[in-house]
C-alpha positions in Angstrom: 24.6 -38.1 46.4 28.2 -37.8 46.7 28.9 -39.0 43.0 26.0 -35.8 42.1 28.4 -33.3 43.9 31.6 -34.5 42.3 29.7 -34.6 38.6 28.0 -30.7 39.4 31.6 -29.7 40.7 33.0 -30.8 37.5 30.4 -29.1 35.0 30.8 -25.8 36.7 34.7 -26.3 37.1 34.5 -26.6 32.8 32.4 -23.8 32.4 34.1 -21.2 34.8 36.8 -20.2 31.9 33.9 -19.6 29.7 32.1 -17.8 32.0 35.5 -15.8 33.4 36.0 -14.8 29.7 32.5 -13.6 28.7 32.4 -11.8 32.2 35.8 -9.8 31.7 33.9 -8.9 27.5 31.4 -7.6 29.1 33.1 -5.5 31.6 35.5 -4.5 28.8 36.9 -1.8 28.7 37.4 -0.6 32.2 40.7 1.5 31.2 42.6 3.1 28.4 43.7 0.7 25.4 46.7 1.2 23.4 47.2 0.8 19.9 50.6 0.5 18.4 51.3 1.8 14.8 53.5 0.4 13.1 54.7 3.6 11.2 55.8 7.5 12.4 53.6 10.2 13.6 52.7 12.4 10.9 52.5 9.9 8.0 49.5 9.0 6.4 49.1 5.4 8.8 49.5 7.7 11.8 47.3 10.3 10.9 44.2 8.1 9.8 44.7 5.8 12.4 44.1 8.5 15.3 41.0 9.5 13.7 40.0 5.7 13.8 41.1 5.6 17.5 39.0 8.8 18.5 36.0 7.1 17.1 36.6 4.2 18.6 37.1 5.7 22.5 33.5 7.6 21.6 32.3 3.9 21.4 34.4 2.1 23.5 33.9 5.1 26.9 37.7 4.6 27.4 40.6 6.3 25.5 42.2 4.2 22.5 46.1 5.8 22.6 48.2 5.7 20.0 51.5 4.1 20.4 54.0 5.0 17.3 56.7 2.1 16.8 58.3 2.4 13.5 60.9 0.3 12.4 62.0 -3.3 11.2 59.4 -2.8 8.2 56.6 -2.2 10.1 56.9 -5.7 11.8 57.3 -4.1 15.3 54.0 -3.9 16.8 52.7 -7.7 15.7 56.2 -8.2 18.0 54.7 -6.3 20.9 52.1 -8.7 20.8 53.6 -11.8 21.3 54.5 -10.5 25.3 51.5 -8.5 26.0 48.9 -9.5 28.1 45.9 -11.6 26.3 43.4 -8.9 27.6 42.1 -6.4 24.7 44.0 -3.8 26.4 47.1 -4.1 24.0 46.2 -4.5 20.3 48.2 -3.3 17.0 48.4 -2.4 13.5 49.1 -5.8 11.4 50.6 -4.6 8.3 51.3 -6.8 4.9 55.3 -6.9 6.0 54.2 -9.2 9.1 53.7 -12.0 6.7 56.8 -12.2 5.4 58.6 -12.2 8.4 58.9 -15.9 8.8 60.6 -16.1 5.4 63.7 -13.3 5.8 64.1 -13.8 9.3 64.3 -16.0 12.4 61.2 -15.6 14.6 59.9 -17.9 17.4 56.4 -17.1 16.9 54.0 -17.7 13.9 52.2 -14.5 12.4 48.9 -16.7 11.7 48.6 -18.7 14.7 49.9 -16.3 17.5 47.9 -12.6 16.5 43.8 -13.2 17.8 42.9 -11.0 14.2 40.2 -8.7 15.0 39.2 -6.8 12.1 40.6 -5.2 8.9 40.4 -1.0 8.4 41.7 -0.3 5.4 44.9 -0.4 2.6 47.1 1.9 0.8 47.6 3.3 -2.5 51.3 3.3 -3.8 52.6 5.0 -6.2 56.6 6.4 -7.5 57.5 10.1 -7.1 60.4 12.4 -8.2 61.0 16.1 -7.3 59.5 18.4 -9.1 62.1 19.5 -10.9 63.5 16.1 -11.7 64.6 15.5 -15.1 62.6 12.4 -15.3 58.9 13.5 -16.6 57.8 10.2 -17.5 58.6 6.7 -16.0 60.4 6.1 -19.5 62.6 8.3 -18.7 63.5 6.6 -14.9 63.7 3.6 -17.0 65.8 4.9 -19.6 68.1 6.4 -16.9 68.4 3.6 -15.0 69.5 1.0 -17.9 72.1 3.7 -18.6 73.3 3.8 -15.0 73.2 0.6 -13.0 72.9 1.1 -9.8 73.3 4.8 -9.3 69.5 6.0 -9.8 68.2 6.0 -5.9 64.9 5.3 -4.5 63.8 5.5 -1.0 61.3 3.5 1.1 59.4 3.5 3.8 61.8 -0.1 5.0 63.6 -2.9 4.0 60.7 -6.2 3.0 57.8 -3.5 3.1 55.5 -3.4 0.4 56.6 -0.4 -1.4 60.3 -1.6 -1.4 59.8 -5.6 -2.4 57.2 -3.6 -5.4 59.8 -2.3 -6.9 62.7 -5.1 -6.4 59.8 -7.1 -8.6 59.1 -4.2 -10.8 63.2 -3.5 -11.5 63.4 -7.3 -12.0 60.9 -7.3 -14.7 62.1 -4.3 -16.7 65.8 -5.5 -15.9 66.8 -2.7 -14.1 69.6 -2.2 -11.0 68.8 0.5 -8.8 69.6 1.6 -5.2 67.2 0.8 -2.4 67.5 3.3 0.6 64.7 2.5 3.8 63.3 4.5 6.0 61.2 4.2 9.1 57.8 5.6 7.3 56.5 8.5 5.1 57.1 11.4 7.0 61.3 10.4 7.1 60.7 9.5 3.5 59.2 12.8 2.6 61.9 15.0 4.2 64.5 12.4 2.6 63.8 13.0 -1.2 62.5 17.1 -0.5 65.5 17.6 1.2 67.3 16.0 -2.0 68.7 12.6 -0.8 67.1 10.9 -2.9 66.1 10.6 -6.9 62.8 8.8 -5.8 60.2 7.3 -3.6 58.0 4.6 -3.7 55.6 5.0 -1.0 51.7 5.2 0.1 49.8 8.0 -1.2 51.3 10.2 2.1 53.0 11.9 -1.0 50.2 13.7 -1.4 50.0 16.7 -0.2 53.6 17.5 -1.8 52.4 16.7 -5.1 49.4 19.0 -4.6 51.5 21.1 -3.5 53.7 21.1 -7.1 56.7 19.9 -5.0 56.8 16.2 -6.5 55.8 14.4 -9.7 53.7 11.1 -9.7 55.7 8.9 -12.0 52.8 5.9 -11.7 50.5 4.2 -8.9 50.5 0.7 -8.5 46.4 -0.2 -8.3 44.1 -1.7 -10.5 42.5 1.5 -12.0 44.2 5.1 -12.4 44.2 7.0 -8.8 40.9 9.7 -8.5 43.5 12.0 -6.9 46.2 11.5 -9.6 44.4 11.0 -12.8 47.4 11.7 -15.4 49.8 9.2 -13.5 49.8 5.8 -15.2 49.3 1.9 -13.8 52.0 -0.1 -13.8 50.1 -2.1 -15.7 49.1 0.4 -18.3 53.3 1.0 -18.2 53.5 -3.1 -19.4 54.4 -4.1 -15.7 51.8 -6.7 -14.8 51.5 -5.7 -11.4 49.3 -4.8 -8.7 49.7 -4.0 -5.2 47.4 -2.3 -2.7 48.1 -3.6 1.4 45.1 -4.3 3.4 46.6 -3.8 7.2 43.8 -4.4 10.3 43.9 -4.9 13.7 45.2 -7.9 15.6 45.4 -8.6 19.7 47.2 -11.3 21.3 46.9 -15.0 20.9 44.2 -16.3 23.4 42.8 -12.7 23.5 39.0 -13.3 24.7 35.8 -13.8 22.0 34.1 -11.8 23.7 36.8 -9.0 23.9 37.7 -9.2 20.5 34.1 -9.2 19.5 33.4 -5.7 21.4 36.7 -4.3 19.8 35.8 -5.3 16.4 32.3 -4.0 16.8 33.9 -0.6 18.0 36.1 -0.3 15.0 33.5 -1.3 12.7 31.2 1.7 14.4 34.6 4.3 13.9 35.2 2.9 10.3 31.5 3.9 9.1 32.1 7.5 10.6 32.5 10.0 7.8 35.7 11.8 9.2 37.2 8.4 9.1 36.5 8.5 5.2 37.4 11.5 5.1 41.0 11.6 6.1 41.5 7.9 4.5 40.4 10.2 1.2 43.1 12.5 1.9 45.6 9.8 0.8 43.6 8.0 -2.0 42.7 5.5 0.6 39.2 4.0 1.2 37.5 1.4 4.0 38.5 -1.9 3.0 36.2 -3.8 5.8 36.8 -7.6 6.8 35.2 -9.4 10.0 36.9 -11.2 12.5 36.6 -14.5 10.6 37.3 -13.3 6.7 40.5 -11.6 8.0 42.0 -14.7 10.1 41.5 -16.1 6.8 42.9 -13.1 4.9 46.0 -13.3 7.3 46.1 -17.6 6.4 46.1 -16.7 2.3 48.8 -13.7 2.7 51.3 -15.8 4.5 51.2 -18.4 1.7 51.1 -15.8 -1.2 54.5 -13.8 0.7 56.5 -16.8 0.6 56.0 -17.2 -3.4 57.0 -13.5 -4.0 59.9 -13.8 -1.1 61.2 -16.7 -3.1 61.2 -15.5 -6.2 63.2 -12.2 -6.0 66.0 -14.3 -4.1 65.3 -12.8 -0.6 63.7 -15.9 1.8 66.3 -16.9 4.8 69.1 -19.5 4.8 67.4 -22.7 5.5 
């Protein structure tokens, strides 16, 4: 009878983590959750992602707050992670840059294994712009200018190892050109930078939008697979003879050891916000679209990006001192 007790002690002893952690998913959420962006308020990221957050507190019955923390290429939020609580109430915008991280600087935390990856949202659309009243009409021309003037034709990004900026370190390293790489924290800083005329050029997400609608800047080319709805005169890179393309998936990601059942109510919630038409509607503002992966396919996603960085990080001569 004794030896029963011990053995029923046992089994419910095993269980009780299981049972703690689908108890807390289904009582989830009980307050306000924060998301952290990786990028400024007023850029494209920003803006589409609080329409993606209201959507989500309609589902969710508690506020999702936006928490802006640009810098270090986007990286900083996937940080955050790493000390927040493993409860839901913390999560954060995973961007392409967090991938490279392990490979251009020294980190005690490993983007695949420590991030509980929840669901991806969406990517961006890139593309280079000049003033308006640049002389350079045509990306022969940028070209053409920069052979003649190594290292004096200036291009901003949106920060050092992000997408847009290690795009065109592989593009100028094709096309043999030298030119002068200034980061930023995100679009809207970028934007002020080249209409305020610090710069000669951005490469950025489609947050250059509304100025080019606007006739304020030119769209030199855009870096997808097909021509841009919003841009149709503005060329590929690959129709330009640069055999390149680059769009950056970026989801949602909570701390290691986050729940199942948490992470499956958040990624349901997100899924629900995604499918709303004024979530389309505002990615549509920026040449963006819903680029939907589950739970599982983005873990994966996350495991295939990290291996692909370290090629490209390798090759244009910017991975770590071993």
């Amino acid at each position: 009878m004794q030896r029963r007790r011990w053995i029923q002690w046992g089994a419910a002893a095993a269980l009780a983590p299981a049972l703690s952690a689908r108890a807390q998913g289904q009582g989830f959420p009980s307050r306000p959750i924060k998301l952290v962006v990786a990028f400024p308020a007023g850029g494209p990221t920003d803006i589409t992602m609080r329409v993606l957050a209201e959507n989500a507190s309609r589902v969710l019955g508690q506020p999702v707050v936006i928490d802006n923390k640009p810098g270090a290429g986007g990286t900083l939020p996937a940080q955050m992670l790493q000390s927040s609580p493993a409860d839901g109430y913390t999560v954060a915008q995973i961007p392409l840059g967090v991938f490279r991280m392990p490979y251009t600087t020294k980190i005690n935390w490993d983007p695949v294994k420590d991030i509980s990856y929840v669901i991806n949202v969406t990517g961006y659309a890139f593309g280079v712009v000049v003033p308006a009243d640049s002389p350079f009409k045509t990306w022969a021309d940028f070209v053409a200018y920069a052979k003649a003037n190594p290292g004096k034709l200036s291009y901003g990004s949106t920060g050092a190892l992000t997408s847009p900026h290690l795009t065109m370190e592989r593009v100028a390293q094709q096309q043999g050109l030298q030119l002068l790489h200034v980061p930023y924290k995100g679009s809207a800083d970028l934007m002020q930078a080249i209409m305020g005329g610090q710069l000669m050029a951005a490469a950025d997400s489609t947050g250059f939008a509304p100025q080019v609608e606007a006739g304020k800047l030119r769209v030199l080319n855009t870096w997808g697979a097909e021509r841009l709805a919003k841009f149709p005169d503005a060329p590929t890179l690959r129709e330009l003879g640069v055999d390149i393309v680059q769009n950056s998936p970026f989801g949602i990601g909570a701390p290691k050891g986050t729940p199942a059942d948490v992470v499956r109510r958040l990624h349901d919630a997100f899924k629900t916000a995604m499918d709303q038409e004024n979530y389309r509607a505002a990615l549509a503002r920026y040449d963006m679209v819903p680029i939907y992966m589950d739970t599982a396919a983005y873990r994966q996603f996350a495991q295939d990006t990290y291996l692909r960085e370290k090629a490209i990080i390798e090759k244009l001569g910017l991975a770590k001192p071993s």
